[in-house]
N, C-alpha and C positions, 0 to 999 in steps of 0.2 A: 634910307631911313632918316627920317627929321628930328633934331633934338627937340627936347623943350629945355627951359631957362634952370629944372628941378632934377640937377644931378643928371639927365642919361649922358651918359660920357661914351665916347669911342673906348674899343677893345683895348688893352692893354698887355698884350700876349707876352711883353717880357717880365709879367707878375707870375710867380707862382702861386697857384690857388689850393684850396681846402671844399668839398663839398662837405657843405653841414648837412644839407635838407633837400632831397627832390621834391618838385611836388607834381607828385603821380595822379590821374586821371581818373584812372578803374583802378577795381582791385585785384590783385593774383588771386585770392580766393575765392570761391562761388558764393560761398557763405555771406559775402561783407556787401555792405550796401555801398553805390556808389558814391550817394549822399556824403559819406566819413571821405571820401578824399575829392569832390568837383559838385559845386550848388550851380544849374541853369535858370538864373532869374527870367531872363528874357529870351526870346528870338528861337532859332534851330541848331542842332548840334550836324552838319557834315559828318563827320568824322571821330571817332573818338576811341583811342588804343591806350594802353599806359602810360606811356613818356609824350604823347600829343594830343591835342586837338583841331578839330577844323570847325569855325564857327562862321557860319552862314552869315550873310550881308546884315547890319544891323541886328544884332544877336550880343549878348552877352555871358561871359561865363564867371565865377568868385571861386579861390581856394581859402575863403573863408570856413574852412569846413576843419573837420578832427584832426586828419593827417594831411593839411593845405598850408594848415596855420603853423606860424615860424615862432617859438618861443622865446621871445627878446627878451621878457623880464630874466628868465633863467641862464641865460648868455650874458648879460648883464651881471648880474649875482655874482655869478661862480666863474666866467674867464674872462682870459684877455681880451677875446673879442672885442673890440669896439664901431669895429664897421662892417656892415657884410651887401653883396654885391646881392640884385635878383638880377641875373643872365638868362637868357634864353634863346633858342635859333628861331625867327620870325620869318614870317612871309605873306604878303597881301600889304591891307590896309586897314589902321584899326587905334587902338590907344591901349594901354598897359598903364594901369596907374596900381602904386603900391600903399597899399592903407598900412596904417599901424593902431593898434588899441590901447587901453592904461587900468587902473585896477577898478576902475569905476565901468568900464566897457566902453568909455565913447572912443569914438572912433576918430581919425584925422589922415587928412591923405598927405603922404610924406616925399612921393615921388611919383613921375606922370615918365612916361614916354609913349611921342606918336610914333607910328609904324606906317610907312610907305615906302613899300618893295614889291611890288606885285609879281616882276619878271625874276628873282632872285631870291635865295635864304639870305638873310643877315643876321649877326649876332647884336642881340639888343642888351644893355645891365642898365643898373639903374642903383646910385652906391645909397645904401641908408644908414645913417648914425642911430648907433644901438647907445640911447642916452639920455632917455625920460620911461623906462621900467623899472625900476626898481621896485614898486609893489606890484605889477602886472602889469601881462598887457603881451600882444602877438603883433607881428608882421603876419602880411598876407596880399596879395595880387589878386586883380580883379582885369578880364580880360574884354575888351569892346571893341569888336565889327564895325569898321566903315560901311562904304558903298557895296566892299565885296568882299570876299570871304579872307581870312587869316586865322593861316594856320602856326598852332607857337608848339616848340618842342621840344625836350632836353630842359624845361624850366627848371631854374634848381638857386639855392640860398651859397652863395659861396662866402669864405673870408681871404683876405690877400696874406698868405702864410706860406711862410720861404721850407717850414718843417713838415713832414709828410705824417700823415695821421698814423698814429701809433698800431703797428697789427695787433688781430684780437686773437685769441684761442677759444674755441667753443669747448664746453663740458657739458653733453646731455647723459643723465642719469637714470636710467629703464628698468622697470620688471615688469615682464610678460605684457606689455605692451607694443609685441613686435610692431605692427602694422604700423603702428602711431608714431612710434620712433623712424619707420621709415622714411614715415610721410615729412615727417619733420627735416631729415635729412636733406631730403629730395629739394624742399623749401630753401633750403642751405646754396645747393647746388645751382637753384633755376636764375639767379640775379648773379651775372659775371661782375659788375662793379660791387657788392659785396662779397662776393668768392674774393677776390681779388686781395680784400682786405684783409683776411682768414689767413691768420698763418698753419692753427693747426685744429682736427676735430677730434676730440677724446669722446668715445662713449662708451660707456662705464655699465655694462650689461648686469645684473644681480638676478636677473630671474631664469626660469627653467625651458619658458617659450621664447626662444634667440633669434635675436634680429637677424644675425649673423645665417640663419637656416630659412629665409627667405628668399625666393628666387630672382626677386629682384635686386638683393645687397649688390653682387658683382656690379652689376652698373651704376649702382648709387655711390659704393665707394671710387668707381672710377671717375664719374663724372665731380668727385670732389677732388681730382686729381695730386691724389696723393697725400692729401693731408691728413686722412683719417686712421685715427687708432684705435681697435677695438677691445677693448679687454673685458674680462669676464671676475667675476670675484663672487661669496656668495653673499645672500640678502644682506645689507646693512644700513639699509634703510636711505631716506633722504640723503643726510646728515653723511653717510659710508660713503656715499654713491658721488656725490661732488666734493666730498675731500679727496677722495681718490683722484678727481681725472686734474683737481687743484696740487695735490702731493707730487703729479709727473708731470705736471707743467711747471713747478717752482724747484725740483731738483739740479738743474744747472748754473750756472754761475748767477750771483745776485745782482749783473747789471743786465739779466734780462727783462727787454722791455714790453712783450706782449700783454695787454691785458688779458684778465680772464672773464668769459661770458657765460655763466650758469641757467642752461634752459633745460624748463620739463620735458619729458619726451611725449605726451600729449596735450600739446598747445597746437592751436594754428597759428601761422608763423609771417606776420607781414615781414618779410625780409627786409625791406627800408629801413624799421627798426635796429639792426643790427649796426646799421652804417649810421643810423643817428648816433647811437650809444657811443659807438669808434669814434664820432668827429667830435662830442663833447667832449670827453673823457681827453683826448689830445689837447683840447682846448683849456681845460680848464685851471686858474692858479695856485691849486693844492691838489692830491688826490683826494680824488670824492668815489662814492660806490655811487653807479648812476645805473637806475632801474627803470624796467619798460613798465606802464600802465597796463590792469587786467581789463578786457570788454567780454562777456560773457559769451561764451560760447555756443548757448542756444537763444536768446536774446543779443543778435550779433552789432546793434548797436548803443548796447548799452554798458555804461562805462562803471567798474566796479566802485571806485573810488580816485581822488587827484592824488593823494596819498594817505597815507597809513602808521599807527605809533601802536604805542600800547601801554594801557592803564595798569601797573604793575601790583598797588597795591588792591588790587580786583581782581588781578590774575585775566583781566583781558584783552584781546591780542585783535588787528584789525578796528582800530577805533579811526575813524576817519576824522583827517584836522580841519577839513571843512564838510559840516552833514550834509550840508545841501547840493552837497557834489557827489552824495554814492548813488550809484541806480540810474542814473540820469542817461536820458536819449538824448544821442549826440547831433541827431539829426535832427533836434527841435534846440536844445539849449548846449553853449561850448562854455563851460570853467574860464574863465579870464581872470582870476587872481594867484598871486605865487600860493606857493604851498611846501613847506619842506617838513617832511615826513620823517620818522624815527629808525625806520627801517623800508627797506621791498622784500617783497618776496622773491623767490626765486622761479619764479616763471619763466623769466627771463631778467638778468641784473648783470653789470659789469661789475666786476673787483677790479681794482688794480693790485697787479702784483709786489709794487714794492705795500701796499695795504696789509698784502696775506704775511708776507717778509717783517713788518710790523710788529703787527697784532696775533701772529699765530693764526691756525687751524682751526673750522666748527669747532664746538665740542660734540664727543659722539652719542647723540641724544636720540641717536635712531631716524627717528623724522617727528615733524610738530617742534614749533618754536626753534627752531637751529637759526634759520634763517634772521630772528627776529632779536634771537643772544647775538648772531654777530652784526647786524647794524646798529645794535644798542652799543656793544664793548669798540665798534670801530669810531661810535660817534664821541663816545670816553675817550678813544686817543687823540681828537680832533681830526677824524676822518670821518666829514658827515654824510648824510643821503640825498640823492638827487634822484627824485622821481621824475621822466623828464616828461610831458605830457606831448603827445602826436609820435611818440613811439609805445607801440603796444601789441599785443598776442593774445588772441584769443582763448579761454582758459571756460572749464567747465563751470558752470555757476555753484557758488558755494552755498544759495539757499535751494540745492537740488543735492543737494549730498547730505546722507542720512547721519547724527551724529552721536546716535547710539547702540557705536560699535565698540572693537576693542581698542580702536585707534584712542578712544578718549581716556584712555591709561595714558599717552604718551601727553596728550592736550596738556590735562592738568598738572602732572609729574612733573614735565618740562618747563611749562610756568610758572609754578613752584620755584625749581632752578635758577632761571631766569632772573625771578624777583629779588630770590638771595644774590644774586651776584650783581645784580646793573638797580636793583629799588631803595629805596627807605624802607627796608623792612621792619616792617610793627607784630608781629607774633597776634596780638588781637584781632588785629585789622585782617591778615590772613584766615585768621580762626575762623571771625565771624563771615567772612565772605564764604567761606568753604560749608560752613553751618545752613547760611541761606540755600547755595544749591542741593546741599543733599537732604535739607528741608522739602523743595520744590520737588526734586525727584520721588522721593520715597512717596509724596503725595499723589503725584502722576502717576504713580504703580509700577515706577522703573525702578523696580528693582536690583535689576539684574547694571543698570548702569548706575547706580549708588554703589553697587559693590566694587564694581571698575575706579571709579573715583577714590575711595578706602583705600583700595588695592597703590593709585597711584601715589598717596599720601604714604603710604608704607614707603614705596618707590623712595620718596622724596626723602624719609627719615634715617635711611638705609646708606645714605651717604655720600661721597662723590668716588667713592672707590666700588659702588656697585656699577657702574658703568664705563670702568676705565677698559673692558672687553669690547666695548663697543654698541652694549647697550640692548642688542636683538633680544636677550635670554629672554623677556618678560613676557613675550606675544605668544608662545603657546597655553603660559600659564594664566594668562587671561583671559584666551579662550575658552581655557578647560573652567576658569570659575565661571564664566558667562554662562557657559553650556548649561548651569545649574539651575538658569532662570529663565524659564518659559515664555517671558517679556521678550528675553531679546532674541527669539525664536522669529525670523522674518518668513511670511506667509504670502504665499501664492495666490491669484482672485479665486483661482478653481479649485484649493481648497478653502479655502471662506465660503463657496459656495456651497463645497461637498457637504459642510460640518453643518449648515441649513442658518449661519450665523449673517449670509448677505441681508437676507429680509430686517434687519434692524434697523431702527428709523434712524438717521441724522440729527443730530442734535448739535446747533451750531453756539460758540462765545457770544456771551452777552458783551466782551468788550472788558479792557483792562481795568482792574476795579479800582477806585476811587482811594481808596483805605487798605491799599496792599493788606498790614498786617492783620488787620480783623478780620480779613478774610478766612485771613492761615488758620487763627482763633477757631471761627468757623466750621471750615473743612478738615481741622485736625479732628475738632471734635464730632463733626459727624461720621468720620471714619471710627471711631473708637467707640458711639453710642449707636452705629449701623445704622445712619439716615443717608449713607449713599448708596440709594437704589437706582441710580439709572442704568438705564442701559441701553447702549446703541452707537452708533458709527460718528467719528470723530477725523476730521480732515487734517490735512496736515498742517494747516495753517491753521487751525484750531485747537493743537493740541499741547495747549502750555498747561502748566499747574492749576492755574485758579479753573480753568474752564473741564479739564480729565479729572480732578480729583471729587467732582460730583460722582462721579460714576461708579457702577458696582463691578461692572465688564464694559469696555470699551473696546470696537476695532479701531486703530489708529493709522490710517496712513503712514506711511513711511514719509520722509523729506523727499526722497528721489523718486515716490511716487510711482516707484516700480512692488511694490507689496505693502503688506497689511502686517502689523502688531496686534498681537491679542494680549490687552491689560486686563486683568482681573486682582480683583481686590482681593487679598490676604492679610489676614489680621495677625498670624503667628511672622509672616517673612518681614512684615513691615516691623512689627516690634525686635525682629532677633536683628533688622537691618540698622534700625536707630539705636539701641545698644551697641553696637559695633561701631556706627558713628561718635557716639559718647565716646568711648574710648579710644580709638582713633583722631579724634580731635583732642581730646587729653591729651596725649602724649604729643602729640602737637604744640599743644599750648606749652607741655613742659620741657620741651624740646626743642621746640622751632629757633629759637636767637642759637643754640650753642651749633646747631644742624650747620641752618645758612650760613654762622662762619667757617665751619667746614668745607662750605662749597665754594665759597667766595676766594680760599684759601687751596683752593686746588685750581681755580680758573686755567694759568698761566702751563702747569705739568699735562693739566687735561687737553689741552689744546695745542699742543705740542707738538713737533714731527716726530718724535722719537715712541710718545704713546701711537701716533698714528701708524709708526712703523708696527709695529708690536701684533695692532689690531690687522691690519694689510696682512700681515705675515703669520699670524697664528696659525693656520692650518700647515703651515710648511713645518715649522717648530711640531707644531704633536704629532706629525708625518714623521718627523725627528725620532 
């Protein structure tokens, strides 16, 4: 192998190294395009397995792709890093040059090595200074064929680090998702150099159909060789479900140092991910939470967002800090500017442990906003978030989930919370936000989810001592009030069909109106003087307020696009439903400042290990 004049250097095997980043070929999963991890501009591919490639005589191959690209600006940012090697085992003849990009996108080549071994593997690196990103910008290799073929293997981003990556602890969280939790598992298992890093797997079972009573568990827990513990506890939601497997990983002495890693149990799982999150998180010179990016699950190359905050005096959660970065196809456009985000979710997110040892426990909110109260309250202690982008898991799309069920009791209730405790809370400003949606609703004919909303405002007014149990109590009693409304009755095609209601015609949005309020003006008043006579079938992408409150009966699609809602206009439920909002929002307005200092004033006891014990422990006590 011949140098060039641009950094390739000989091995230096009495260094100790750190893998930050492989960069893999194909994907483990069937699902993922190959595009998100190896671009073929030119020539023919030989060969191609996950950790190599073989690239035919004058051929080309770029890891400028999703999970290729090295994130330098956020290495830069958040650690010590200052240099990191691209190593790889080479063979043939060819060139290896390493590009770097900036927050603008342009691009510049920062390091070249030729490659001439044809009879032999060699180790090739190539050192690059991480040292003009600070507003963006990636590392990435682009691989070039000589005469004959070259093949490169083992590519990977290291740093020269004498300290061994910090182990991590997995906490997956499950109800009745056996298969999914398995699959996940299995994911855990299949990468020995991320097993490796795994000291230990908690999974925190709450539902009725157990992982544990699948035929295949015995070998999944063996082939995690011993690290897995399964415990069983009953439903408590999100929030239960990863404080738990967080409560018996932080019960031993306080200089232990494992991270913790919070993953859904139906995600698809690029394992890579996992060892990015370990090699940052070791790296970096404060404790940061450092969270993997979502890509949609049934659109598998499309990327949820770079990251994520939340407008608190709105009460909305998922606001992306760059718009033009949600939704986007990763195989036509890649994000090249920083992004630091207010929180992650919990799809998959590192804690650190001495974070949770800090800041305390979730609070037990059930599930909805947990995730989003603790990267708010951890960025208030100067523990901020790092979304790190080229680590990610595949995650169900959230404009395919329906969201008028009973979950949106916890949505808004826990928002609410939320906002008392990490916002400038304005009592008005909540008011009128809350007035707008259950304006929109009642107009839509959801009734049945206006009442859910009331019900969560009650939630909210009710105290920080209604949920120091742990929060579950609410979910059968808002079923049973849902039960009461015919709305939120989800329909089969083949009853739509039986009922003779499919023959309705389509009637699609004119598109969002110019003069929001005059609309409302409007459509309040043709609901009250019975000028909304239409009637007919309404998609799900059509079915916002200004466009359903035309109508006298509506079928409405579902979001998930698996059933049908039948809205019908009622003039006595609408009016008994906005009286109760009157009043509910009064006692709001005369309530809300004294409420939220209640809650803001409870944070520190709610999140506690000793409340968590309590909630852990309560069936044993009334067993007592």
């Amino acid at each position: 192998m011949s140098k060039s004049s641009q950094d390739a250097r000989a091995v230096r095997s009495e260094d100790a190294t750190l893998t930050l980043h492989r960069l893999l070929f194909q994907p483990l999963e069937s699902i993922a395009s190959e595009q998100l991890y190896v671009s073929l501009p030119r020539g023919r591919v030989v060969q191609l397995a996950r950790e190599s490639i073989t690239l035919a005589a004058f051929s080309t191959a770029s890891t400028r792709t999703y999970f290729g690209r090295f994130p330098a600006a956020y290495y830069q940012r958040w650690t010590s890093v200052r240099t990191v090697i691209a190593r790889a085992n080479v063979t043939g003849s060819g060139r290896i040059r390493a590009y770097a990009s900036d927050d603008l996108d342009r691009e510049r080549i920062v390091g070249v090595a030729d490659i001439d071994s044809t009879d032999r593997e060699v180790e090739m690196e190539i050192e690059l200074a991480l040292d003009r990103f600070l507003d963006g910008g990636f590392l990435w290799v682009d691989l070039e064929s000589g005469e004959g073929e070259l093949t490169v293997s083992d590519l990977r981003f290291e740093a020269i680090d004498p300290v061994v990556a910090k182990p991590v602890s997995i906490v997956v969280c499950t109800h009745n998702r056996a298969p999914d939790c398995a699959s996940t598992l299995s994911s855990l298992a299949s990468d020995e150099q991320v097993l490796n890093r795994i000291e230990r797997v908690v999974v925190v079972d709450q539902g009725t159909q157990r992982v544990d009573a699948l035929p295949e568990f015995p070998s999944i827990a063996e082939s995690l060789g011993g690290r897995l513990a399964y415990l069983t506890q009953r439903n408590l939601g999100g929030a239960g479900g990863f404080t738990r497997g967080m409560y018996e990983l932080t019960e031993e002495e306080a200089d232990r140092s494992a991270d913790i890693i919070l993953m859904d149990d139906d995600i698809v799982l690029e394992p890579e991910t996992l060892l990015r999150l370990s090699a940052f998180s070791s790296r970096t010179i404060q404790p940061v939470i450092v969270g993997a990016q979502m890509l949609y699950l049934y659109h598998p190359n499309l990327l949820h967002t770079s990251a994520e905050d939340a407008q608190l005096d709105t009460l909305r959660a998922g606001v992306p800090v760059h718009e033009d970065e949600q939704g986007i196809d990763l195989t036509e456009k890649l994000p090249y500017r920083w992004a630091e985000g207010g929180y992650n979710a919990w799809w998959t997110c590192l804690i650190p442990t001495s974070v949770i040892r800090k800041i305390g426990y979730p609070l037990p909110l059930f599930f909805q906003w947990d995730d989003i109260e603790y990267g708010l309250r951890a960025r208030t202690a100067d523990y901020p978030t790092v979304t790190l982008p080229g680590s990610a898991v595949w995650h169900a799309d959230f404009a395919l989930k329906d969201r008028d069920d009973w979950s949106r009791y916890f949505s808004y209730r826990n928002s609410l919370i939320v906002a008392a405790l990490h916002g400038d809370w304005r009592t008005r400003k909540v008011v009128a936000t809350l007035a707008r949606d259950l304006r929109e609703m009642i107009l839509s004919m959801q009734y049945g989810l206006a009442a859910t909303t009331l019900a969560a405002i009650d939630g909210f007014l009710a105290g920080p001592e209604s949920i120091r149990a742990g929060s579950a109590e609410p979910v059968e009693a808002v079923r049973l009030l849902r039960g009461g409304f015919p709305d939120t009755v989800r329909h089969r095609p083949e009853e739509i069909l039986e009922s003779g209601l499919f023959s309705l015609p389509a009637i699609h949005s004119g598109g969002y109106p110019r003069i929001p309020w005059l609309v409302v003006i409007k459509r309040t008043a043709w609901q009250v003087l019975g000028l909304n006579r239409l009637i007919g079938k309404i998609s799900s992408a059509d079915s916002n307020w200004y466009h359903s409150s035309q109508f006298r009966q509506a079928i409405v699609t579902d979001a998930a696009l698996d059933t049908f809602r039948i809205r019908r206009f009622d003039a006595k439920t609408a009016l008994r439903v906005t009286r109760q909002s009157v009043r509910t929002l009064g006692r709001l307005a005369r309530r809300g400042t004294a409420v939220a200092r209640e809650w803001h004033g409870s944070q520190e006891s709610l999140s506690s290990r000793d409340t968590w014990s309590r909630i852990f422990h309560r069936d044993e006590q009334e067993d007592r």
